[in-house]
KOLZAVO-197153 format. One line per field, with one value per residue: x, y negated, z of N, C-alpha, C, O, CB in turn; residue number from 1. Coordinates in Angstrom, 1 decimal, decimal comma. Glycine has a CB too. Example, Ala and Ser with C-alpha at 12.3 -4.5 7.8 and 13.67 -1.06 7.14 Angstrom:
<nodes>
nX	c(13,2  12,8)
nY	c(5,7  2,2)
nZ	c(7,8  7,1)
caX	c(12,3  13,7)
caY	c(4,5  1,1)
caZ	c(7,8  7,1)
cX	c(13,2  12,9)
cY	c(3,3  0,0)
cZ	c(7,8  7,9)
oX	c(14,2  13,4)
oY	c(3,3  -1,1)
oZ	c(8,5  8,0)
cbX	c(11,3  14,1)
cbY	c(4,5  0,6)
cbZ	c(9,0  5,7)
num	c(1  2)
</nodes>
This chain:
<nodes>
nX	c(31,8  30,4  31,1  28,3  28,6  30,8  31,8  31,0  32,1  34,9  35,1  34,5  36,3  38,6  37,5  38,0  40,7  41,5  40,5  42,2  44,7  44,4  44,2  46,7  48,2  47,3  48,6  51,3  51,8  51,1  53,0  54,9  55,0  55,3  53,7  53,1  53,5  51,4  49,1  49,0  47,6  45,8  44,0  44,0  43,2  44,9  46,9  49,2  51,2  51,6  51,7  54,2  56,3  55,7  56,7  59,0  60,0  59,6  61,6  64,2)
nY	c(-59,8  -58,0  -55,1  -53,0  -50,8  -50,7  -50,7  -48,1  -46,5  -46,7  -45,6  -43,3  -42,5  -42,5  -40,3  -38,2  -38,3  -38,5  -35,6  -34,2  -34,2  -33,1  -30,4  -30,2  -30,6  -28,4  -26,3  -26,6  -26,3  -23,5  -22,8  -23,6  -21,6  -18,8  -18,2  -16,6  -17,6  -16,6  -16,1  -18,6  -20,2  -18,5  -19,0  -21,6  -22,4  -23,8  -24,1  -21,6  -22,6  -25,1  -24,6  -23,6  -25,7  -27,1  -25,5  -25,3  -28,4  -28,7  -26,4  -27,4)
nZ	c(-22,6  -19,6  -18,3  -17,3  -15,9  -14,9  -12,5  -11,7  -13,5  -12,5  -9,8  -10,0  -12,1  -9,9  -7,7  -9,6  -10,1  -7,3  -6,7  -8,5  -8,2  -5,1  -6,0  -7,0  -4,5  -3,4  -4,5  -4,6  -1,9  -1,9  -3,1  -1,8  0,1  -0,8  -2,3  -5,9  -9,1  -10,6  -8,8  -7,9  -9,8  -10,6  -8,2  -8,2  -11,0  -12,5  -15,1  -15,8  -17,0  -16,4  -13,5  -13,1  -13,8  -12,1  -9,8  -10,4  -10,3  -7,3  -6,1  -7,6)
caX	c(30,7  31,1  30,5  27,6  29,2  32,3  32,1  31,1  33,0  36,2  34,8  34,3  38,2  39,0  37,3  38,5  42,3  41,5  40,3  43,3  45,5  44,4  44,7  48,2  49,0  47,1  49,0  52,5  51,5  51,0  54,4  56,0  54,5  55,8  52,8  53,5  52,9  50,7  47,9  48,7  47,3  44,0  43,4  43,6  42,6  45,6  47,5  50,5  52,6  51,7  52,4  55,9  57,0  55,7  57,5  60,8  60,1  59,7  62,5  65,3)
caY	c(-59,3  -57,6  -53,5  -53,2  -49,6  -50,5  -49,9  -46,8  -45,9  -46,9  -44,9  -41,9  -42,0  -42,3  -39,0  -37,5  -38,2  -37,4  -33,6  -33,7  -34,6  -32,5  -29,5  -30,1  -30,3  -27,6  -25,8  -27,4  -26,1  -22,5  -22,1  -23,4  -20,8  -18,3  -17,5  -16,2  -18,5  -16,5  -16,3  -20,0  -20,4  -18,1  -19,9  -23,5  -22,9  -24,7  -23,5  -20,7  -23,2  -26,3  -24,1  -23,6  -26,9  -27,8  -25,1  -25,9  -29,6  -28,1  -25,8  -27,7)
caZ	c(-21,9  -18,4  -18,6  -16,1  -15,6  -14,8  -10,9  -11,6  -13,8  -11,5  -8,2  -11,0  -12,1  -8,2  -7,6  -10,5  -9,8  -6,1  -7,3  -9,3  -7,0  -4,4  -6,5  -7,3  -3,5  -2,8  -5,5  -4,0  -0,8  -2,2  -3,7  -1,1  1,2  -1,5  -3,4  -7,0  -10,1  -11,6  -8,0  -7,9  -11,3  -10,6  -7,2  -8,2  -12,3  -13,0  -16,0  -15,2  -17,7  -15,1  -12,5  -13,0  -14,2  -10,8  -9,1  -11,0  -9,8  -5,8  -5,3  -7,9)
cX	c(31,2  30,4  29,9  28,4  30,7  33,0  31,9  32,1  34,6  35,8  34,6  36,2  38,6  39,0  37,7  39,7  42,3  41,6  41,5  44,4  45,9  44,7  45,8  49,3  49,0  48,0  50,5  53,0  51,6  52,0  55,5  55,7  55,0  54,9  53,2  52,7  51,6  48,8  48,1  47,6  45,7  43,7  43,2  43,1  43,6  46,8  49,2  52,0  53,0  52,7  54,2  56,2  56,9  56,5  58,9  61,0  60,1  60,5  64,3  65,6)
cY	c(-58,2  -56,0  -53,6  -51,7  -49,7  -50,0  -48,6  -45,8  -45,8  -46,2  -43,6  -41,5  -42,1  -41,1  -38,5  -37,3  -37,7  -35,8  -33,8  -33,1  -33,4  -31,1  -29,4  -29,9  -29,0  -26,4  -25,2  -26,3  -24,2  -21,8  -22,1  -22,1  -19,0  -17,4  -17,1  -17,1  -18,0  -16,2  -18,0  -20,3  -19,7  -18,7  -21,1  -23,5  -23,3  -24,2  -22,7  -21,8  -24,6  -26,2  -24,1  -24,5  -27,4  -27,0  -24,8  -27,4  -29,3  -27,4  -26,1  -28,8)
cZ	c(-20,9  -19,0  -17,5  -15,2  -15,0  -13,4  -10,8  -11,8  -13,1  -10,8  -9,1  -11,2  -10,6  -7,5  -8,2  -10,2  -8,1  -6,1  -8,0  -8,4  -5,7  -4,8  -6,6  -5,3  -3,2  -3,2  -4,8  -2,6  -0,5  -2,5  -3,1  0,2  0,4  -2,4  -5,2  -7,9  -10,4  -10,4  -7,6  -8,9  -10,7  -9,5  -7,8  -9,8  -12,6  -14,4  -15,8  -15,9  -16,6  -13,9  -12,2  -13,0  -12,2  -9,3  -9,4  -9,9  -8,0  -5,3  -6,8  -7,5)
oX	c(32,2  29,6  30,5  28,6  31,5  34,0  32,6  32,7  35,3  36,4  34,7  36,9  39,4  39,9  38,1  40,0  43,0  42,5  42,1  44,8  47,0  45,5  46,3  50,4  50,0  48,1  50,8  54,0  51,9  52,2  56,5  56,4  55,1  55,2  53,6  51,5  50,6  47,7  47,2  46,5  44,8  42,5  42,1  42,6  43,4  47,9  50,2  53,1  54,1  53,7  55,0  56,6  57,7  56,7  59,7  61,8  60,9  60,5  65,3  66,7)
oY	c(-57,5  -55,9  -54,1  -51,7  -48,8  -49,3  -47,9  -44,9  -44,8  -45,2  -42,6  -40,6  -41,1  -40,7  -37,5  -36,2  -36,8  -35,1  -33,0  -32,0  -33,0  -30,4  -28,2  -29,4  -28,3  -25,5  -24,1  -25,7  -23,7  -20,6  -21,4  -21,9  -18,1  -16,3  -18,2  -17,5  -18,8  -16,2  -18,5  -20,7  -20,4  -19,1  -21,6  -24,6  -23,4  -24,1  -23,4  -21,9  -24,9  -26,8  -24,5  -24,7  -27,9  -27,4  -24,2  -27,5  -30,1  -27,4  -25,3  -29,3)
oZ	c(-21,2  -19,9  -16,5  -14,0  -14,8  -13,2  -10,0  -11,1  -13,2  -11,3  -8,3  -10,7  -10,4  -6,8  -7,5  -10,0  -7,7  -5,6  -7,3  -8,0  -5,4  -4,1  -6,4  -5,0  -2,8  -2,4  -4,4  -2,4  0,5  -2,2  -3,2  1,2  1,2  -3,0  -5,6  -7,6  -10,4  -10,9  -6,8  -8,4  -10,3  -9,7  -7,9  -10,1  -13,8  -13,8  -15,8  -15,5  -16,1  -13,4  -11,3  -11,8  -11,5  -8,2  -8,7  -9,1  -7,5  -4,1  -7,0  -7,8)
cbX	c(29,7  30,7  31,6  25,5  29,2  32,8  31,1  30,5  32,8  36,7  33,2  33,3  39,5  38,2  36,6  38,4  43,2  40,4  38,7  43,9  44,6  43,4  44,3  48,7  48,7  46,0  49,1  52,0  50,2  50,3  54,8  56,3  52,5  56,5  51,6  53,4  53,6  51,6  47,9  49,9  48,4  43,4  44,0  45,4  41,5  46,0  47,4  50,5  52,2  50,2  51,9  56,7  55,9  54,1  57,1  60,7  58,9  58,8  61,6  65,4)
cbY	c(-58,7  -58,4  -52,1  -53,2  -48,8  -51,8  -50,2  -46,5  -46,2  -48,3  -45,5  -42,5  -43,4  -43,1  -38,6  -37,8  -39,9  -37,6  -33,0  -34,8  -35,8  -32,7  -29,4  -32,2  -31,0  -27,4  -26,8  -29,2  -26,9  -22,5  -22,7  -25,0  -21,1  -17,9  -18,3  -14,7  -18,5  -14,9  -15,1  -20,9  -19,5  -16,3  -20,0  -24,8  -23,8  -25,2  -24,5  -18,6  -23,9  -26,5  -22,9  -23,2  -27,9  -28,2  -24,4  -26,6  -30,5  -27,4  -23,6  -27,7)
cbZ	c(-22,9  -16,6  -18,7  -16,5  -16,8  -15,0  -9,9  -12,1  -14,9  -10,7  -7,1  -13,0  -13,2  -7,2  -7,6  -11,6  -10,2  -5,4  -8,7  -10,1  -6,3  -3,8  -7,3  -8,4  -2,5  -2,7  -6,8  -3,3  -0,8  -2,9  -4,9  -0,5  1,5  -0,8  -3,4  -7,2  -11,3  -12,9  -6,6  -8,2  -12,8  -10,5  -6,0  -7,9  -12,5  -11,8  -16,9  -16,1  -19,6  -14,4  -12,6  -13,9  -15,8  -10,6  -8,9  -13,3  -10,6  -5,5  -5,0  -9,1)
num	c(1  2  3  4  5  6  7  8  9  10  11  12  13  14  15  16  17  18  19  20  21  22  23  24  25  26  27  28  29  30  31  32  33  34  35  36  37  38  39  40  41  42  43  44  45  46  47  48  49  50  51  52  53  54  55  56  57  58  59  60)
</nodes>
């Protein structure tokens, strides 16, 4: 049996990982400009531990 939801639910995870997504660039974007982990983190919400990992992964 087909999920009548199922379109939705697909165009739902699409947006969701878009918002993700975009956060992480904008993030990307922040650190490379030389903003400090820890005003990456209160601009984008994104957790100071994320942060790093992803500014390890950008300037190693």
């Amino acid at each position: 049996m087909k999920n009548p939801f199922e379109k939705q639910l697909k165009e739902h995870d699409e947006k969701v990982w878009e918002e993700i997504l975009d956060g992480i660039f904008y993030a990307l974007r922040l650190l490379k400009e030389g903003t400090s982990v820890e005003d990456v983190s209160k601009t984008t919400s994104i957790p100071i531990k994320t942060i790093q990992k992803l500014k390890e992964a950008l300037f190693s």
